[in-house]
N, C-alpha and C positions, 0 to 999 in steps of 0.2 A: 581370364585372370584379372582381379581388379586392382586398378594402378593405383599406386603410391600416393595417401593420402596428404595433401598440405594442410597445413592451417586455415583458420577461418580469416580471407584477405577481404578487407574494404577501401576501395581505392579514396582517398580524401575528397576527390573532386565531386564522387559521390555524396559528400556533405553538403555541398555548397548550392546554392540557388540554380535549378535548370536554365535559369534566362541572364545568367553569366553577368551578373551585377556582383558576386564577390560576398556576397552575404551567405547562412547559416537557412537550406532548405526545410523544409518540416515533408515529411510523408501525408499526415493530414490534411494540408494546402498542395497536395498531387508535387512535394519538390521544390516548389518556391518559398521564398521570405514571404516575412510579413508584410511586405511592400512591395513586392511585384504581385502577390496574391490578392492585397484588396484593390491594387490599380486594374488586377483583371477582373476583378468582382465588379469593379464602377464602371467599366465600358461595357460588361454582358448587359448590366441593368441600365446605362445607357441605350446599347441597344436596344432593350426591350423595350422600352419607355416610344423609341422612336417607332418601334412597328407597334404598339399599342394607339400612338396619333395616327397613326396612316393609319391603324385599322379603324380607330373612332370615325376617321374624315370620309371613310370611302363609305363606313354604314351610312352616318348623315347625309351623303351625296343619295345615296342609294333611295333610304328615307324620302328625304327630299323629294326625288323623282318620282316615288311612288305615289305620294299624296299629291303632288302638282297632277298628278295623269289620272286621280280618281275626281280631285275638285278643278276647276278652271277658277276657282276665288282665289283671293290671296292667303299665302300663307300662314296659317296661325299664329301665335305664340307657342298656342299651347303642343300643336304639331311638334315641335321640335326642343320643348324641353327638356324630354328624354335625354337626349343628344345632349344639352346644353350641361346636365345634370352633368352627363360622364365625362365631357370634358371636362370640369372645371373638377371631377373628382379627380382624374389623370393630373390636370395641373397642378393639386393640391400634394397628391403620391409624389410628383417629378419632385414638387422643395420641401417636403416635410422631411428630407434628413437634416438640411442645413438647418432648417428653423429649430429643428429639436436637437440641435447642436448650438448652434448660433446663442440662442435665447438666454443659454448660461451663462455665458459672456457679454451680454448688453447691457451697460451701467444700469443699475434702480434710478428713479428718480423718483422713490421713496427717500423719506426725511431718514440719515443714517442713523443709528444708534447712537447713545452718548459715548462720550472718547475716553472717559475714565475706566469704562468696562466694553472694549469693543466685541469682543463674541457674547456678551449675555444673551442678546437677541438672538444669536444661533444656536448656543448652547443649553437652552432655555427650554424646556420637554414641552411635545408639542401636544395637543390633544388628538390628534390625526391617529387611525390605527396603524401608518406606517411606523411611527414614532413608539409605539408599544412594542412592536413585532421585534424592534430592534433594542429591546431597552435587558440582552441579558449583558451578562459581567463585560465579557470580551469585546464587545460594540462600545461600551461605554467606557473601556479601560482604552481603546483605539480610539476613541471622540477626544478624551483627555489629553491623548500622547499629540495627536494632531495638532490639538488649539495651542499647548505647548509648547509645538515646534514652528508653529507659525507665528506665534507672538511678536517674535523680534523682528518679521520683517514686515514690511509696508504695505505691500496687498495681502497681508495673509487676512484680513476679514473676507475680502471679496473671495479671497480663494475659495476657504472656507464655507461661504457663502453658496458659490458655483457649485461645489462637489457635494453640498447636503443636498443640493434641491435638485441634482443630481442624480443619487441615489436614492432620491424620494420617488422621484418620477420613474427610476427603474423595479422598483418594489409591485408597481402597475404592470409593467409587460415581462411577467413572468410565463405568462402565454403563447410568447413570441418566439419565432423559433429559435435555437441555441445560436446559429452563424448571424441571425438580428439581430439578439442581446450583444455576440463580441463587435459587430460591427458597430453598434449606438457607443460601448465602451471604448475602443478602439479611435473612433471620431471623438469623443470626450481627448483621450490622451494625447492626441494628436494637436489640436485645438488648445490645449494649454500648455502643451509643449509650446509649441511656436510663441504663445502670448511671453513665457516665460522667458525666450531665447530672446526676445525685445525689449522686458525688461531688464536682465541680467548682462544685457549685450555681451552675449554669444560664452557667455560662462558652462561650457558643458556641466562639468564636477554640479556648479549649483544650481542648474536644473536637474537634474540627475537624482542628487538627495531629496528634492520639493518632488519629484511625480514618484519616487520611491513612497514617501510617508502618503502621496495622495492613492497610489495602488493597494496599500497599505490598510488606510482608515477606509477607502471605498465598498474591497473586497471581504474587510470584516465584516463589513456591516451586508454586503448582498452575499453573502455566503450560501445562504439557504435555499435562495432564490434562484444562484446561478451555477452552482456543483449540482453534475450530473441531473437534468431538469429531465422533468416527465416528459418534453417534446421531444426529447432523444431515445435513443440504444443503446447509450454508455451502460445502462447497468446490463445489457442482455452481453456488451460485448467484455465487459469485465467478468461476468460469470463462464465465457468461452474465454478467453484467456488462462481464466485460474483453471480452468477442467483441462485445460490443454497442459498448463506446466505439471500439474499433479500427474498428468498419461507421461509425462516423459522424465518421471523421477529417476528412471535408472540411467539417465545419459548422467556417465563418469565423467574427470576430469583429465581422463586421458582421452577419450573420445574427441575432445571439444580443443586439444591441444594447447591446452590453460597450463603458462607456465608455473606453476605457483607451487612451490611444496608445500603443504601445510602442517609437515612432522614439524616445522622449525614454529617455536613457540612463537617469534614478532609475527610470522607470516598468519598465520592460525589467528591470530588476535587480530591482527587487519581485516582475516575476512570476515570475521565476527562483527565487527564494528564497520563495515559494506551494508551488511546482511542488514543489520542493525540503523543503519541509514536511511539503505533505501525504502523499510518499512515503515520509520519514522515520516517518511514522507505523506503521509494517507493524514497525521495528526497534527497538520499544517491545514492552514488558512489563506495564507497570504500566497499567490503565487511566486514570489520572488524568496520564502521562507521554503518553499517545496525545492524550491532549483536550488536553494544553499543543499535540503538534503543530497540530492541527485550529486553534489558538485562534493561534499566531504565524502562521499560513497565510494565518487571514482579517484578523489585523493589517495584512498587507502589502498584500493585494486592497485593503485600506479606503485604506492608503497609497498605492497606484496610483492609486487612482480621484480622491483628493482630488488628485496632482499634475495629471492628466489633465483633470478639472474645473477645476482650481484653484478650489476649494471642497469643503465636507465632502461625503461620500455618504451618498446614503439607503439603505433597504432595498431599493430598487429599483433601486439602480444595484448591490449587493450579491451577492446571487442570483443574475442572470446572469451576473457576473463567477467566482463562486462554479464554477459548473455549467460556462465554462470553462476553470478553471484543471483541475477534475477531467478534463476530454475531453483536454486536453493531458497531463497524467500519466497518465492514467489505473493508480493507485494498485494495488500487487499486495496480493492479498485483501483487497480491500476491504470487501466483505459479511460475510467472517468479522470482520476488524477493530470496523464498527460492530456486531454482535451482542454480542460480547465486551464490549464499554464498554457496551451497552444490559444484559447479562443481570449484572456484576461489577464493575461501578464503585460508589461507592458513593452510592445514589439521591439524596442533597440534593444533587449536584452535576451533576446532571443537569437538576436540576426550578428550581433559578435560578442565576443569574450568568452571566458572560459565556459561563464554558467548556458551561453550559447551552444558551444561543443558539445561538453558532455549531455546537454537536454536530447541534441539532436544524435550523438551515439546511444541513449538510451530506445529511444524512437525508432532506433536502426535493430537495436536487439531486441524489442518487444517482434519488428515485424519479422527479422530473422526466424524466433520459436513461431512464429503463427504459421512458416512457411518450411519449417523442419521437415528433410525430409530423411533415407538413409542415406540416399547419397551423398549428403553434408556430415556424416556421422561414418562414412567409409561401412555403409551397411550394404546390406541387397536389402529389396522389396521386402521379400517375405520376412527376412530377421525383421526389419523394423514392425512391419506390423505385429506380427507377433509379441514384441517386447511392448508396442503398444498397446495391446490387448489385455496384457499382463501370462498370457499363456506361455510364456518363457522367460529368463532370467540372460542378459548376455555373460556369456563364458570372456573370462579374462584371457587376453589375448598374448599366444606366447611369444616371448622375445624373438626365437629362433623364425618364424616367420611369418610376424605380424608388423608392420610397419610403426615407427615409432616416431613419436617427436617429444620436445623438448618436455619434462625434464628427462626423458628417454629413456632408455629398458632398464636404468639403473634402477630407477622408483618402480617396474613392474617386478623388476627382480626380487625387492625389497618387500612389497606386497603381498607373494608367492611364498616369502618366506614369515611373512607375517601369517597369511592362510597354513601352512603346515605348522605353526606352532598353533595356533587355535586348533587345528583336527585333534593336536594331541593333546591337550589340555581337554578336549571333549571328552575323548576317549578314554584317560584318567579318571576324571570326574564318573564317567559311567559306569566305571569298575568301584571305585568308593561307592558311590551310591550302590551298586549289587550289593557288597559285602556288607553295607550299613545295613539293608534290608534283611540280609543271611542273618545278622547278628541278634538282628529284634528279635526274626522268628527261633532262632535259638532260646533267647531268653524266655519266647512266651510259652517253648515246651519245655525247659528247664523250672519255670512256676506252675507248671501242672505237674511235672512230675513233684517235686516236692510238697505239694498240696496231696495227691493221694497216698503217698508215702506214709504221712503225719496221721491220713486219717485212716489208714488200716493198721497202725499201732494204738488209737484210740480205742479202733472198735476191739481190737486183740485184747487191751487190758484195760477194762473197765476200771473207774475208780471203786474203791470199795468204803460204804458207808456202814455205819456203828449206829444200832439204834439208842437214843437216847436214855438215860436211867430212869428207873419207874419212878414216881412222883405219888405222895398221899395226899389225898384229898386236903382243899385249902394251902398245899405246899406250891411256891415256886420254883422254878430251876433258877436259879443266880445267870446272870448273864456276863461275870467272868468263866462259866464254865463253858460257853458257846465258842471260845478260841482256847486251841491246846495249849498253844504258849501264851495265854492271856496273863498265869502269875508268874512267869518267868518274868520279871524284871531285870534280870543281869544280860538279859539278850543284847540290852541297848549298849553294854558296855565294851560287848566281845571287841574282837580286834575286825579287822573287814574283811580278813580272810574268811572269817568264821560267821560272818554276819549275815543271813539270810538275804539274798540278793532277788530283785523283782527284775524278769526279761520280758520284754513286749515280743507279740507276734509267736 
């Protein structure tokens, strides 16, 4: 007997960071923030870096030995500049992230621009092909809004500055894998955060707005370069994604214990405007414009459920409504989209506040359907495959004894009674349509039979013609004699009773 299904429960603390820092985990980063994930990321490659020298030191030792045991002369140069090479390329690997960090930040002691027009020099089209690549509308309307927004403060040239030559140099390692572009981005953000927290002394709100417009003009302009890139699988796993939610169109919303009625007009129009969100997310740019969608998607869900309750929602009523509103849109590239905001947004806005939350409940219901099975749907085995296969339809399940939840057997009731009015409204319709049919073919052996009717009174009584008057040679026949009533002239005046009347047909 299968027990009494609950709702779909996610416990909170399952949001939060595995390593108990109090932050907003991601599934992507295996459960961690963005800040315990790249602090493990620098100590694996720490360690690699360290058994990369022990393994360089111990070949050279090795080296070494061997060529001392074939010559008794001294050692060459040339012996061991193999060795020398790969060290000095190790040590070039261990600080080329800082330097290709660092390097943005280190004053010019180039001769500055003139101060009457501080960004001409940066705003100025460059002849470089990166500078073509990026020269459509939406690059150059975010170049503008940028130099705008930075006008009025004091390093915004430098900033400015920092963040083109920036995203010059990432327009080059487009090659690189997708976790080395967000980390080179990731160390940018991090790096003028701090600079900024020094200049601003400790103004969150106005660092906050300056790496917003810097996320902003950055990722408009690498757009191309860094959504869903060739070195990944985002496109192979957004195309298993969408084949997954289109096999599970028939999970209802009673299945899914979604409290939500959507007879009631606000409710219905909330979920339209979810639906409508979270799609809208794919025809964003900026990472921090995708999370506004994701973030007014789960406003409306929460608005549904409070009308539908009429009371606030919890996280439990959340989640499954969450999971869905995604199976009804099912959102194109999805999987690319949330990588994109997971590997280039910028991490404090991920790790609290709201746009944090609901990013990482949406991350929870994508992996939810990918792990769908019946037993989260109160199926057996074989019903779900089957309804996954499509070789079956689920049977609406009866009040009397099918387990229920909220908004409970009232709305299966309702539904049940909504089905027996359609059977009979079919069943009408199919009787009209008979007798519409009856009626044609009546009519088309009621115009045969009057059609041969007509024509065996024809053949019955032929017309009867009068031959013409004989004619003497050189005479005509008058062509008033060709009509009987041609010299009737008083015809025209009878009354209409009397007046020769023309019937068609």
């Amino acid at each position: 007997m299968m027990s009494q299904r609950r709702g779909i429960h996610l416990d909170q603390s399952e949001l939060l960071c595995t390593k108990g820092c109090g932050f907003y985990g991601n599934t992507a980063w295996q459960g961690l923030c963005s800040k315990c994930w790249r602090e493990e990321n620098q100590r694996e490659k720490q360690k690699q870096i360290q058994e990369d020298w022990a393994l360089a030191e111990r070949l050279q030792r090795e080296e070494e030995e061997a060529y001392a045991s074939r010559q008794q002369k001294p050692q060459s140069q040339s012996g061991i500049t193999p060795f020398s090479k790969f060290e000095e390329r190790k040590t070039k690997e261990k600080s080329s992230k800082v330097h290709t960090v660092t390097k943005f930040f280190t004053p010019s002691s180039k001769t500055p621009p003139k101060k009457d027009s501080p960004f001409d020099a940066q705003s100025s089209p460059s002849p470089s092909s990166s500078t073509s690549r990026h020269s459509s509308v939406d690059s150059d309307h975010a170049t503008r809004e940028f130099i705008d927004f930075l006008k009025p403060l004091k390093s915004g040239r430098e900033i400015f500055k920092q963040c083109r030559a920036f995203t010059e140099s990432m327009v080059y390692k487009r090659d690189m894998a997708a976790d080395e572009l967000s980390e080179c981005v990731q160390d940018f953000y991090q790096n003028l955060s701090d600079r900024l927290q020094t200049q601003f002394k400790g103004s969150s709100d106005h660092v906050e707005s300056v790496m917003d417009e810097v996320e902003k003009y950055m990722m408009t302009r690498l757009y191309k370069e860094v959504f869903c890139p060739e070195t990944t699988d985002d496109e192979n796993k957004d195309l298993a994604i969408q084949k997954r939610i289109r096999a599970l169109h028939w999970v209802t919303i009673e299945m899914l214990c979604v409290p939500v009625d959507e007879e009631i007009p606000e409710v219905s129009d909330s979920v339209v405007k979810a639906i409508t969100d979270v799609i809208e997310m794919d025809s964003k740019r900026v990472p921090k414009e995708k999370l506004g969608c994701i973030t007014r998607c789960s406003k409306h869900i929460f608005n549904a459920i409070k009308i539908s309750k009429k009371e606030a929602a919890s996280a439990d009523d959340f989640l499954p409504t969450l999971i869905y509103i995604v199976l009804k849109a099912n959102p194109p590239r999805l999987q690319s989209n949330i990588q994109y905001i997971t590997r280039f947004c910028n991490p404090s806005r991920l790790m609290t506040g709201e746009d944090g939350y609901y990013f990482t409940n949406l991350c929870c219901a994508v992996a939810f359907i990918e792990k769908l099975d019946g037993q989260s749907l109160n199926l057996s085995s074989e019903e779900f495959e089957l309804y996954m296969s499509g070789q079956a339809s689920p049977n609406w399940p009866q009040a009397s004894g099918a387990s229920s939840c909220s908004p409970g057997s009232a709305a299966l009731s309702q539904v049940h009674k909504r089905l027996d009015l359609l059977t009979g409204l079919g069943e009408r319709q199919e009787r009209v349509m008979e007798k519409a049919r009856q009626l044609e073919s009546d009519l088309i052996d009621w115009t045969d039979e009057v059609e041969q009717k007509v024509q065996s009174v024809l053949e019955s009584f032929p017309p009867e013609t009068k031959d013409p008057p004989a004619t003497t040679a050189g005479e005509t026949t008058p062509a008033a004699s060709s009509a009987i009533d041609a010299d009737n002239v008083e015809n025209e005046l009878l009354p209409p009773p009397l007046q020769p009347q023309v019937f068609a047909g």
